[in-house]
N, CA, C and O atoms as a CHARMM CRD file, in Angstrom:
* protein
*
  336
    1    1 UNK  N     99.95400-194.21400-131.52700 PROA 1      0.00000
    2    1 UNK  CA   100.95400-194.00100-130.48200 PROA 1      0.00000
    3    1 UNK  C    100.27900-194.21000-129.13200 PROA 1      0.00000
    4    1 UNK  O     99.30000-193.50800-128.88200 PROA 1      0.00000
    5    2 UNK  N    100.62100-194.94000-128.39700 PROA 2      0.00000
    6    2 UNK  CA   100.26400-194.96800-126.67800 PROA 2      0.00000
    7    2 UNK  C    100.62800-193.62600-125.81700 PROA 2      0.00000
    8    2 UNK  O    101.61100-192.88600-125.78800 PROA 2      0.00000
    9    3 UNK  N     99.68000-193.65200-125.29500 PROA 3      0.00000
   10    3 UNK  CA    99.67700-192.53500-124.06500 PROA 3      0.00000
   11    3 UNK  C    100.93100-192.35200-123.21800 PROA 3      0.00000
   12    3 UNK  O    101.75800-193.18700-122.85000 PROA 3      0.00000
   13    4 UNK  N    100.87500-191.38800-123.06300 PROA 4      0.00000
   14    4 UNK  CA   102.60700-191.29000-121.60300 PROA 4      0.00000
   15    4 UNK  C    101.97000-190.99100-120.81900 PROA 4      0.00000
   16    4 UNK  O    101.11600-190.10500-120.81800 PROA 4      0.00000
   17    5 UNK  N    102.38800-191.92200-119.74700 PROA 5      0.00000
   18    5 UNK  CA   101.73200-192.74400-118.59900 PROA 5      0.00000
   19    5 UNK  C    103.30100-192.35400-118.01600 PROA 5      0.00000
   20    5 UNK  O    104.42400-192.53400-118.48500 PROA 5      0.00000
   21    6 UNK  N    102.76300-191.68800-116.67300 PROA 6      0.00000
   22    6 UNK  CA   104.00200-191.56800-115.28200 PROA 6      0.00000
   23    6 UNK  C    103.62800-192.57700-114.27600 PROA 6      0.00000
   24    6 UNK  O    102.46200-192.96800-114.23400 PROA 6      0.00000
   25    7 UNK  N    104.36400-192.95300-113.60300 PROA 7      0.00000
   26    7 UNK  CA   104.40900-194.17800-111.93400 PROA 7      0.00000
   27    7 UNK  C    103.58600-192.87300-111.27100 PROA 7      0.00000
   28    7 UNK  O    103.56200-191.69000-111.61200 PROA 7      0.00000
   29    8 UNK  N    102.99700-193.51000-110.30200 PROA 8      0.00000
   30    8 UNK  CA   102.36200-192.65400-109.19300 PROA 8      0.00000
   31    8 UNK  C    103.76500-192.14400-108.34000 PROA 8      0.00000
   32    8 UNK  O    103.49300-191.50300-107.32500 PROA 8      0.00000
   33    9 UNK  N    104.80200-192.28400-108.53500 PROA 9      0.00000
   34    9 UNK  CA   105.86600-191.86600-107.95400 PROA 9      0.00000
   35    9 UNK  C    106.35600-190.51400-108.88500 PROA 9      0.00000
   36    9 UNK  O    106.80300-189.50700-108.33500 PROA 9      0.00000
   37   10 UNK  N    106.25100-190.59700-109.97100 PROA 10     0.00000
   38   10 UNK  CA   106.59200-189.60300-110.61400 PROA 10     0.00000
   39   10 UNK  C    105.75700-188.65400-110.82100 PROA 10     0.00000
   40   10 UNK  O    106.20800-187.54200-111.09600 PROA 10     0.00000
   41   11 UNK  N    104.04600-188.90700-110.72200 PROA 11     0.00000
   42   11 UNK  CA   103.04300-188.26700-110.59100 PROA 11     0.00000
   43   11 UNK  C    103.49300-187.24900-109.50900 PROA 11     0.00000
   44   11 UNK  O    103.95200-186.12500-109.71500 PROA 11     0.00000
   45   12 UNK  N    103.23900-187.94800-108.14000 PROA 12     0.00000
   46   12 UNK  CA   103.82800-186.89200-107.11200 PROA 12     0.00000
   47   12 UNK  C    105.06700-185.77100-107.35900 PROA 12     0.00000
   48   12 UNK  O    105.02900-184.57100-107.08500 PROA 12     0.00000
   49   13 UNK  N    106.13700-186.51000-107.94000 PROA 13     0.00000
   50   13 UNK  CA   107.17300-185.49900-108.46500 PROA 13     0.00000
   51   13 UNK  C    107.01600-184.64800-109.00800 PROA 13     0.00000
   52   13 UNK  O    107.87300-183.80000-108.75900 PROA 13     0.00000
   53   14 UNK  N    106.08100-184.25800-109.92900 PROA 14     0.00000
   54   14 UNK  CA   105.57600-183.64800-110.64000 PROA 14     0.00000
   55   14 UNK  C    104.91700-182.88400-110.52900 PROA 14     0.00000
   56   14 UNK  O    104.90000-181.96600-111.34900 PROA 14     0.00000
   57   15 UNK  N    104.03700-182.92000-109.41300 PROA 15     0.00000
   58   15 UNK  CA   102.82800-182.19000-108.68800 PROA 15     0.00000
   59   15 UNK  C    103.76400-181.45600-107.67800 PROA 15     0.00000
   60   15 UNK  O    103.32700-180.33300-107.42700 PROA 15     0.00000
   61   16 UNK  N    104.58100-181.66800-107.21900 PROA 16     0.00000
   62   16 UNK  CA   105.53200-180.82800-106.29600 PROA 16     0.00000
   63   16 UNK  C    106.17000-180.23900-106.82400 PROA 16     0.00000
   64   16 UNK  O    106.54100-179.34700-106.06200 PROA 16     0.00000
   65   17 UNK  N    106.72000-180.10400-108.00600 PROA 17     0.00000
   66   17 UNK  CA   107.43200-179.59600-108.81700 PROA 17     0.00000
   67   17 UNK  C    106.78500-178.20600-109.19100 PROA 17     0.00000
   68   17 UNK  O    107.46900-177.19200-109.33000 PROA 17     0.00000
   69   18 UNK  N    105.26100-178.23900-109.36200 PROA 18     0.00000
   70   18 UNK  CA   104.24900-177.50100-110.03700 PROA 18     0.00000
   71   18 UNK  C    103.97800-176.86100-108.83000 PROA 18     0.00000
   72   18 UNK  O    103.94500-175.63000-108.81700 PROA 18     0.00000
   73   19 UNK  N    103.75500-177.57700-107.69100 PROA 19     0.00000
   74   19 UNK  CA   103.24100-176.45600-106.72200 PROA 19     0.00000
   75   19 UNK  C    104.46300-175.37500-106.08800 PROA 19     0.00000
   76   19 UNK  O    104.19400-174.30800-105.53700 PROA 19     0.00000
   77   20 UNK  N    105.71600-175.86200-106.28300 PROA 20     0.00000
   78   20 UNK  CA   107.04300-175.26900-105.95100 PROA 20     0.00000
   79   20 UNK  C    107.29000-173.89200-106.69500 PROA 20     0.00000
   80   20 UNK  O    107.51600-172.83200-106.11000 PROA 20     0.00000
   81   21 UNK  N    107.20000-174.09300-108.35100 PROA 21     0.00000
   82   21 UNK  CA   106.94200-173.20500-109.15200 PROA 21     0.00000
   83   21 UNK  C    105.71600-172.47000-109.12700 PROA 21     0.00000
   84   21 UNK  O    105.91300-171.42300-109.74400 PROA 21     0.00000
   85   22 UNK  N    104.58500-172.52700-108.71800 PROA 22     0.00000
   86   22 UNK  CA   103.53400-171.62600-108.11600 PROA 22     0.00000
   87   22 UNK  C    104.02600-170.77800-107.30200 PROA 22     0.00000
   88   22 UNK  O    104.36100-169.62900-107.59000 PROA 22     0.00000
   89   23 UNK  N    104.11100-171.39800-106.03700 PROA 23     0.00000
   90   23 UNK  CA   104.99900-170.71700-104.67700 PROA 23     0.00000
   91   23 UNK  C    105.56600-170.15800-105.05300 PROA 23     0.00000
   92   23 UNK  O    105.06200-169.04000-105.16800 PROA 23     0.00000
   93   24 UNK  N    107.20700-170.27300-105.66100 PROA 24     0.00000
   94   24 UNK  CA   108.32300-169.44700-105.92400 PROA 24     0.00000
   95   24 UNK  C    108.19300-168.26700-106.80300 PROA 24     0.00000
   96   24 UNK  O    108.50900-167.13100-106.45200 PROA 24     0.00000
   97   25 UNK  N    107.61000-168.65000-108.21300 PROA 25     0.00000
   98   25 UNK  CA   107.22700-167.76500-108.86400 PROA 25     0.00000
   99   25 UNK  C    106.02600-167.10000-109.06900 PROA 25     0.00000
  100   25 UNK  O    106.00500-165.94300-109.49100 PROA 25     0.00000
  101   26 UNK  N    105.05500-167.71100-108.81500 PROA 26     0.00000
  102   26 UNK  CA   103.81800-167.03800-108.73800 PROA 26     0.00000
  103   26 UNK  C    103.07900-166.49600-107.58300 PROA 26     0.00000
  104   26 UNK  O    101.98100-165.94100-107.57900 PROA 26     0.00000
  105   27 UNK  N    103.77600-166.72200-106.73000 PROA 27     0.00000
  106   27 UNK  CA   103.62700-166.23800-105.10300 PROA 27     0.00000
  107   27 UNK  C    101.94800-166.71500-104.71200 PROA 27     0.00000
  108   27 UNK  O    101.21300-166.04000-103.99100 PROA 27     0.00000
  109   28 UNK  N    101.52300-168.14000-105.42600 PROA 28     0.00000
  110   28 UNK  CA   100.36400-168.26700-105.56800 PROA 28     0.00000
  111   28 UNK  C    100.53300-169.95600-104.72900 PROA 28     0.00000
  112   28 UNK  O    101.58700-170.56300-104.92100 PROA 28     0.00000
  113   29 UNK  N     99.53900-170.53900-103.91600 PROA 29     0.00000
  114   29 UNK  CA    99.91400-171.72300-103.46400 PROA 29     0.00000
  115   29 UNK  C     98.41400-172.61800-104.19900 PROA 29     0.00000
  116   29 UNK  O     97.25500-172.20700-104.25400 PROA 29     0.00000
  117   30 UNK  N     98.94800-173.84700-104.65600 PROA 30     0.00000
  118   30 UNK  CA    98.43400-174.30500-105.66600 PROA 30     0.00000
  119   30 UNK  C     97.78000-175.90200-104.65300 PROA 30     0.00000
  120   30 UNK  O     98.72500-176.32100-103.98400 PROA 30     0.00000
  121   31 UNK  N     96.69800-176.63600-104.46800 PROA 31     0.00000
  122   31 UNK  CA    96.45500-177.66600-103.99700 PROA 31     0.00000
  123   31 UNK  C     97.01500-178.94400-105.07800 PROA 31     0.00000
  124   31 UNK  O     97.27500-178.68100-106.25200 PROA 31     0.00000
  125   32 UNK  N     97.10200-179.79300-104.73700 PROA 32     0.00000
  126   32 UNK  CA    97.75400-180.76600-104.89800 PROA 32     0.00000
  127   32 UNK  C     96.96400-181.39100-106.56800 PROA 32     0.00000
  128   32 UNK  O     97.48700-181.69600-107.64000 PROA 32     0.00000
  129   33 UNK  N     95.50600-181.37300-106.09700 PROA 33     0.00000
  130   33 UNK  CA    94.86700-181.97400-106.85600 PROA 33     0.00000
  131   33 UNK  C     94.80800-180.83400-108.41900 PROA 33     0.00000
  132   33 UNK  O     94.98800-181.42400-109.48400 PROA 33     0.00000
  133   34 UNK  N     94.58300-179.40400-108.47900 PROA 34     0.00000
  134   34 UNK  CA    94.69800-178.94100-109.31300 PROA 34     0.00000
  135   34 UNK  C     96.07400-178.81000-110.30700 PROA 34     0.00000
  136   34 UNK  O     96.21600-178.70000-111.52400 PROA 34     0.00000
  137   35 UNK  N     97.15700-178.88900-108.98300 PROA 35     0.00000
  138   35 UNK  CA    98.45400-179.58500-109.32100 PROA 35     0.00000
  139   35 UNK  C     98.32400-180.53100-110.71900 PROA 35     0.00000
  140   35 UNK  O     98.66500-180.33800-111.88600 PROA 35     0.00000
  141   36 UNK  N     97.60300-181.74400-109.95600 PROA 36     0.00000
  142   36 UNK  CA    97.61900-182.85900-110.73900 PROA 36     0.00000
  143   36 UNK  C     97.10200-183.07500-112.22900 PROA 36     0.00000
  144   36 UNK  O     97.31500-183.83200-113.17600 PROA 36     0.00000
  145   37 UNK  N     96.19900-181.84200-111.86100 PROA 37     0.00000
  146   37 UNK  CA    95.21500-181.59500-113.35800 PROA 37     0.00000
  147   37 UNK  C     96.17600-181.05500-114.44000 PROA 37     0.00000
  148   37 UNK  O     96.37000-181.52400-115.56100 PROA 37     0.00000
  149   38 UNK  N     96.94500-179.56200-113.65100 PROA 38     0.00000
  150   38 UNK  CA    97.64100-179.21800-114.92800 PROA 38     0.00000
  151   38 UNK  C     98.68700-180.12200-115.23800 PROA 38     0.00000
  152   38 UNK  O     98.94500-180.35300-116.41900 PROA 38     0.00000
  153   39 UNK  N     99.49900-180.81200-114.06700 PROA 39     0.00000
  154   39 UNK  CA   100.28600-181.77700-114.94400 PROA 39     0.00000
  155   39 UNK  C     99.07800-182.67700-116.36500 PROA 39     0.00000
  156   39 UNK  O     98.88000-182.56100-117.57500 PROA 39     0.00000
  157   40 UNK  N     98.80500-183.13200-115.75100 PROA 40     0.00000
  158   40 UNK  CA    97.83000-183.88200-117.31100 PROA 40     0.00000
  159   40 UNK  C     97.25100-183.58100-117.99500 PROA 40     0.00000
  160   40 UNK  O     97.29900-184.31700-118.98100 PROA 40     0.00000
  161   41 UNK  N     96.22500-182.31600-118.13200 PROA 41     0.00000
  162   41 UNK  CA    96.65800-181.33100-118.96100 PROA 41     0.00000
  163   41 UNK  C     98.12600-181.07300-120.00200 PROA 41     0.00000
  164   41 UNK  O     98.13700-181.30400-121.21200 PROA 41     0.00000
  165   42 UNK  N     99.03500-180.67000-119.38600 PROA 42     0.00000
  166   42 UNK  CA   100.34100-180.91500-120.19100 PROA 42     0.00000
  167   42 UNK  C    100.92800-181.95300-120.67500 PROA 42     0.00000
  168   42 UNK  O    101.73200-181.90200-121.60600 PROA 42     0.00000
  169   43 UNK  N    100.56800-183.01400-120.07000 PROA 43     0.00000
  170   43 UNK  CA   100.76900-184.48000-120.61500 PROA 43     0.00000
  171   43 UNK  C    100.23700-184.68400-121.36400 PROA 43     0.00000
  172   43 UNK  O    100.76100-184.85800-122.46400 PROA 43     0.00000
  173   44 UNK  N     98.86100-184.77600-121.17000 PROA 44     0.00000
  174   44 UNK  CA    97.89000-185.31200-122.69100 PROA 44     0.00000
  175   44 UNK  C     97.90100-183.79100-123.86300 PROA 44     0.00000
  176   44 UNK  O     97.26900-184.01900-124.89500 PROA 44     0.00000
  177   45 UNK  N     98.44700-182.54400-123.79600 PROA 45     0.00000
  178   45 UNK  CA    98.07600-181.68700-124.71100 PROA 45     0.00000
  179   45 UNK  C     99.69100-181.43400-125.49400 PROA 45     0.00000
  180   45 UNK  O     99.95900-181.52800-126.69200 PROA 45     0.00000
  181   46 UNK  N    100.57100-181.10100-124.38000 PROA 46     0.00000
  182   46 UNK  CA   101.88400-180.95800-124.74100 PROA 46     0.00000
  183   46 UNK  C    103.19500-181.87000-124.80200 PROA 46     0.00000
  184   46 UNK  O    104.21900-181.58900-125.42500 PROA 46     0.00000
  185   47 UNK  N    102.95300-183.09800-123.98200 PROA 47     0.00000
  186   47 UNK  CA   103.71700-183.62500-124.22300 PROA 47     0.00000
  187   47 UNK  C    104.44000-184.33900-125.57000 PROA 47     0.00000
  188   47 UNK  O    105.59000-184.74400-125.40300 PROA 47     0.00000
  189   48 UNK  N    103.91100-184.48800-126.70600 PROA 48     0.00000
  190   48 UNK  CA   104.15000-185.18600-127.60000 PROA 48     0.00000
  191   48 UNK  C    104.88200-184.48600-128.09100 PROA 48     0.00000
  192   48 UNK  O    105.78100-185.02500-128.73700 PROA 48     0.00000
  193   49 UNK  N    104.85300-183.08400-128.02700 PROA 49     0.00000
  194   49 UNK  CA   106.04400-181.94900-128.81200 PROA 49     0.00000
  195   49 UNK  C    107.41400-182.42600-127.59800 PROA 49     0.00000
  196   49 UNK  O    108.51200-182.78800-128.02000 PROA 49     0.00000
  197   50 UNK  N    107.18500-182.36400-126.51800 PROA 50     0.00000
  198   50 UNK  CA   108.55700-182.98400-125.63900 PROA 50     0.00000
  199   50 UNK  C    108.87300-183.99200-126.25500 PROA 50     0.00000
  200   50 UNK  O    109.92600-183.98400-126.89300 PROA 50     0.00000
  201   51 UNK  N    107.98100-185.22700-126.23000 PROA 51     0.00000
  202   51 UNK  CA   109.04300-186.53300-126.75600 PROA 51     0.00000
  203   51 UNK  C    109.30300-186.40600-128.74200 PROA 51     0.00000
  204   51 UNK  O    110.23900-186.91700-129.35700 PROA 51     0.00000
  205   52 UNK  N    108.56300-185.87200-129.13000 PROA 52     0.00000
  206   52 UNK  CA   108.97200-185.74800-130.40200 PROA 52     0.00000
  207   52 UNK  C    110.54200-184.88700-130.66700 PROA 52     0.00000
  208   52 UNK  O    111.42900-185.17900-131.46900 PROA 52     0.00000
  209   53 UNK  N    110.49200-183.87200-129.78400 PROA 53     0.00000
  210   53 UNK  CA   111.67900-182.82100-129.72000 PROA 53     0.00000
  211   53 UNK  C    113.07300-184.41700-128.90900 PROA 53     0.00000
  212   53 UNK  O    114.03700-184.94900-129.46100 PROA 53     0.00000
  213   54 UNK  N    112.69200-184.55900-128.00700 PROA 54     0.00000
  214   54 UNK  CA   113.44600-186.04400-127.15900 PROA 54     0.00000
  215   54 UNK  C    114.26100-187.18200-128.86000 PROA 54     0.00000
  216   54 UNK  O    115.41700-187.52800-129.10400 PROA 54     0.00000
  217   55 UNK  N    113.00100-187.38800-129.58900 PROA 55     0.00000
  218   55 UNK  CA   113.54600-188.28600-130.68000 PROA 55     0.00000
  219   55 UNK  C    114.20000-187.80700-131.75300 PROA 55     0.00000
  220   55 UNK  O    115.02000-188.42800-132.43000 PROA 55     0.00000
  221   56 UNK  N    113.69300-186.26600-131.96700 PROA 56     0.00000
  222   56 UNK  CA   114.64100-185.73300-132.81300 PROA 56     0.00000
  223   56 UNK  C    116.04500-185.83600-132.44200 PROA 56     0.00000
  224   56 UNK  O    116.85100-186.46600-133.12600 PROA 56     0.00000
  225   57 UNK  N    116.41700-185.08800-131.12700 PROA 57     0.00000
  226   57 UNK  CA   117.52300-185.12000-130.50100 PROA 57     0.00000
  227   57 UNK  C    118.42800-186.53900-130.67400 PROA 57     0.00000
  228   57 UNK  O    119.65100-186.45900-130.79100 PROA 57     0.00000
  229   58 UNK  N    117.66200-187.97900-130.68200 PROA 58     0.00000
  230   58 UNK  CA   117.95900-188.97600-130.04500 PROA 58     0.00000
  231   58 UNK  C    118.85400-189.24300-131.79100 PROA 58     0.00000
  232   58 UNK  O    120.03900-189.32800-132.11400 PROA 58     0.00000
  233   59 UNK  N    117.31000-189.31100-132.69700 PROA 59     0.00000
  234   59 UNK  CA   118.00200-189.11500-133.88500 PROA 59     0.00000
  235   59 UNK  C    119.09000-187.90400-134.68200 PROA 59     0.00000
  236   59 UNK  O    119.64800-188.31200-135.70000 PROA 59     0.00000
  237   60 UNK  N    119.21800-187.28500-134.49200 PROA 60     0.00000
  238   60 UNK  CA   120.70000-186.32000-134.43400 PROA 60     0.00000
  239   60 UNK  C    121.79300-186.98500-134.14400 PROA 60     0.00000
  240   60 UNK  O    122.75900-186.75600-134.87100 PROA 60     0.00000
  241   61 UNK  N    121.93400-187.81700-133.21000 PROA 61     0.00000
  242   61 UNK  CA   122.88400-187.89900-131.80000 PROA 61     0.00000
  243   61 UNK  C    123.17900-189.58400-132.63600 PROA 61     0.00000
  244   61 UNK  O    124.28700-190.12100-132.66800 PROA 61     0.00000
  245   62 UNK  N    122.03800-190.11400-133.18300 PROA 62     0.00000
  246   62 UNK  CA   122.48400-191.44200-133.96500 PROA 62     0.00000
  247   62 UNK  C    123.01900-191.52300-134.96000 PROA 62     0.00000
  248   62 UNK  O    123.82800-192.42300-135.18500 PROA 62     0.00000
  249   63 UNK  N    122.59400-190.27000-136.12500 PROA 63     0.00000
  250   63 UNK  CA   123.06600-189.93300-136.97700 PROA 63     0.00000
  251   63 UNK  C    124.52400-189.24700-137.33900 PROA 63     0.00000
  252   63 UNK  O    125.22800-189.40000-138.33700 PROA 63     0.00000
  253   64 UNK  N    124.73300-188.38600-136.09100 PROA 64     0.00000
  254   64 UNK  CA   126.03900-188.44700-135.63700 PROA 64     0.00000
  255   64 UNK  C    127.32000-189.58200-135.33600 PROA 64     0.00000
  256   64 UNK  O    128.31800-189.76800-136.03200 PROA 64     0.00000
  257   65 UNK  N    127.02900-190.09200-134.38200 PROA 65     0.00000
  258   65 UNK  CA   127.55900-191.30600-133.85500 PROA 65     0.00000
  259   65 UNK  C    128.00200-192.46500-135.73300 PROA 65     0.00000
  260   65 UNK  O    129.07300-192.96200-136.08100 PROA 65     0.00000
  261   66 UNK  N    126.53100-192.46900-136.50100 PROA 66     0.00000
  262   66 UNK  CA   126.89800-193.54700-137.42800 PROA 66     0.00000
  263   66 UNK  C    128.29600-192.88900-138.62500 PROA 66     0.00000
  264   66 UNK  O    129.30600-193.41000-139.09800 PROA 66     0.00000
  265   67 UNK  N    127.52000-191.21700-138.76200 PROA 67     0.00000
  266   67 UNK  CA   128.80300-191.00200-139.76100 PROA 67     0.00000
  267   67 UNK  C    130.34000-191.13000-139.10900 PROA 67     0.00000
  268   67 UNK  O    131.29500-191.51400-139.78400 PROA 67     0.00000
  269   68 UNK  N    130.45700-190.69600-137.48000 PROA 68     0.00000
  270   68 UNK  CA   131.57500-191.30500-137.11000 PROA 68     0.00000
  271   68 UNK  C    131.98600-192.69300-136.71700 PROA 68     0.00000
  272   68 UNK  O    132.95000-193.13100-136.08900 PROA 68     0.00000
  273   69 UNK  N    130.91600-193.25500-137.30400 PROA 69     0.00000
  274   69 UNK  CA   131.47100-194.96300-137.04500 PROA 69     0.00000
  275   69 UNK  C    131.58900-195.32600-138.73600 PROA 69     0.00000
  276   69 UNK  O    132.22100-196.29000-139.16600 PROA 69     0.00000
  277   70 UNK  N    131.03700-194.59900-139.36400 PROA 70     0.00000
  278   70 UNK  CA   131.49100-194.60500-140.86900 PROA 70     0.00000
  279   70 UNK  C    132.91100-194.25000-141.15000 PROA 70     0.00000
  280   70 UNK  O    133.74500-195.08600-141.49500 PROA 70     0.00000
  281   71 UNK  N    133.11700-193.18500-141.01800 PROA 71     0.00000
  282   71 UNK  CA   134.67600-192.53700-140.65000 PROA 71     0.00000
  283   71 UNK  C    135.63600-193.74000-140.30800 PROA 71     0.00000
  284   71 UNK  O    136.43300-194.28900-141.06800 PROA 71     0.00000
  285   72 UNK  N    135.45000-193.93700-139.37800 PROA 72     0.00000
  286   72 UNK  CA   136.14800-194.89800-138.47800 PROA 72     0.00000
  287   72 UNK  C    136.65500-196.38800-139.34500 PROA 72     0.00000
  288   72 UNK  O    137.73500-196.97200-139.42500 PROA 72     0.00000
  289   73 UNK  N    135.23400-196.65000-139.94100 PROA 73     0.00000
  290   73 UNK  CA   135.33700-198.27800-141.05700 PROA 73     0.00000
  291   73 UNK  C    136.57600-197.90700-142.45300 PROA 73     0.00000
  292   73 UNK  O    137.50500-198.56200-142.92700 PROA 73     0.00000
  293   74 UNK  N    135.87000-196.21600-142.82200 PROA 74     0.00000
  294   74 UNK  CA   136.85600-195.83000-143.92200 PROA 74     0.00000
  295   74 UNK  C    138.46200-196.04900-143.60900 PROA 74     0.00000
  296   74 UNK  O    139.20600-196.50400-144.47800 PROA 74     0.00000
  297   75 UNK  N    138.97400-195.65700-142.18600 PROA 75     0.00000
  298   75 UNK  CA   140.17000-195.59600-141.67700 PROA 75     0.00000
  299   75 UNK  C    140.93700-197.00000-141.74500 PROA 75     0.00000
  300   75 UNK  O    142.15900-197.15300-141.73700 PROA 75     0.00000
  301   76 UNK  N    139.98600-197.95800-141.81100 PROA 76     0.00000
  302   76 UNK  CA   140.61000-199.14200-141.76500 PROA 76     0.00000
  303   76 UNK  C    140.81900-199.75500-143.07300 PROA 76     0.00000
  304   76 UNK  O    141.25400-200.90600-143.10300 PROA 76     0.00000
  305   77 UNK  N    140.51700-199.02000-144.35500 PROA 77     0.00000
  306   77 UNK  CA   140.74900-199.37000-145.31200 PROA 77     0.00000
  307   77 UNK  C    142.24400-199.57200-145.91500 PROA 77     0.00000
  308   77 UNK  O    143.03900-198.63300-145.94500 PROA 77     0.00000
  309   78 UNK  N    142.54100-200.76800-146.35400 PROA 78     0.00000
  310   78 UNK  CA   144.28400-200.84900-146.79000 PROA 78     0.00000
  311   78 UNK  C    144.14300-200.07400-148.02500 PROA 78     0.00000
  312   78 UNK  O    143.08400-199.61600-148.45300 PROA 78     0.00000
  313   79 UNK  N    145.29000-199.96700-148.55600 PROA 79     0.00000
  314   79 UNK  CA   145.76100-199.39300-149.89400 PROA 79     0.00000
  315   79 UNK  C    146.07800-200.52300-150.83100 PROA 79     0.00000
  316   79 UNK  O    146.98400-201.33500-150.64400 PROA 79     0.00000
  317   80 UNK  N    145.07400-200.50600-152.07900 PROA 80     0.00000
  318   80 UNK  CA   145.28500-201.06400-153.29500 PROA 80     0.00000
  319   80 UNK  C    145.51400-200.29600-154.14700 PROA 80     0.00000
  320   80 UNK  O    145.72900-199.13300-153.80800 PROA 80     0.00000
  321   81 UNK  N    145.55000-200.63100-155.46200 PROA 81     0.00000
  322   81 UNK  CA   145.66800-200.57000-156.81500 PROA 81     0.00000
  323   81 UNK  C    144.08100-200.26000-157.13500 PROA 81     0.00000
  324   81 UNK  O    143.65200-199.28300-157.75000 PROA 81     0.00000
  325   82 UNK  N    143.63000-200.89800-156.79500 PROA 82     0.00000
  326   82 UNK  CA   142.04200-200.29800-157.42700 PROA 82     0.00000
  327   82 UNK  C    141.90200-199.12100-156.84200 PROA 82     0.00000
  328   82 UNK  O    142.55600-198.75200-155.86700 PROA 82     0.00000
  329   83 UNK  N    140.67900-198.21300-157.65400 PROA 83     0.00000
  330   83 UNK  CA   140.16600-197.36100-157.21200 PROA 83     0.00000
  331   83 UNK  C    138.40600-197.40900-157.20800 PROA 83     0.00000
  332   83 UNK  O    137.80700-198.31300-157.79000 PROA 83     0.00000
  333   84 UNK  N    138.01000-196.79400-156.79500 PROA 84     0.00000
  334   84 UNK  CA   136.95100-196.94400-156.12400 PROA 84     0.00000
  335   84 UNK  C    135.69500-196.31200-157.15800 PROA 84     0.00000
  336   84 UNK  O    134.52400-196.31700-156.77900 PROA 84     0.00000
């Protein structure tokens, strides 16, 4: 599996995000760069349970969708004499 890799745009997002939640909740003010650590830290340690939890979801949501597109094919079935 390849690494999850953020844009340096989302890097920053992220690091503000972390130092916001310091501030607010931890009444603690966090520098930018240690910021940056625990984001990647959580990226390289925890993230894979996020996107794994992300594909489960994705698969649910497909598996869903197909039995109602199954449904849907059954509905269009005419009426014969045979049975099935």
């Amino acid at each position: 599996m390849k690494p999850i890799t953020f844009s340096r745009e989302e890097t920053k997002a992220m690091v503000g995000e972390i130092q916001e939640y310091f501030r607010d909740e931890l009444d603690q003010d966090i520098g930018s760069l240690p910021a940056e650590m625990l984001m990647r830290f959580f990226s390289e340690k925890m993230g894979a349970y996020f996107y794994n939890r992300g594909l489960y979801d994705a698969q649910d949501l497909i598996g869903k969708r197909m039995d109602s597109l199954r449904d849907d094919v059954f509905q269009l079935e005419q009426p014969t004499r045979h049975l099935r």
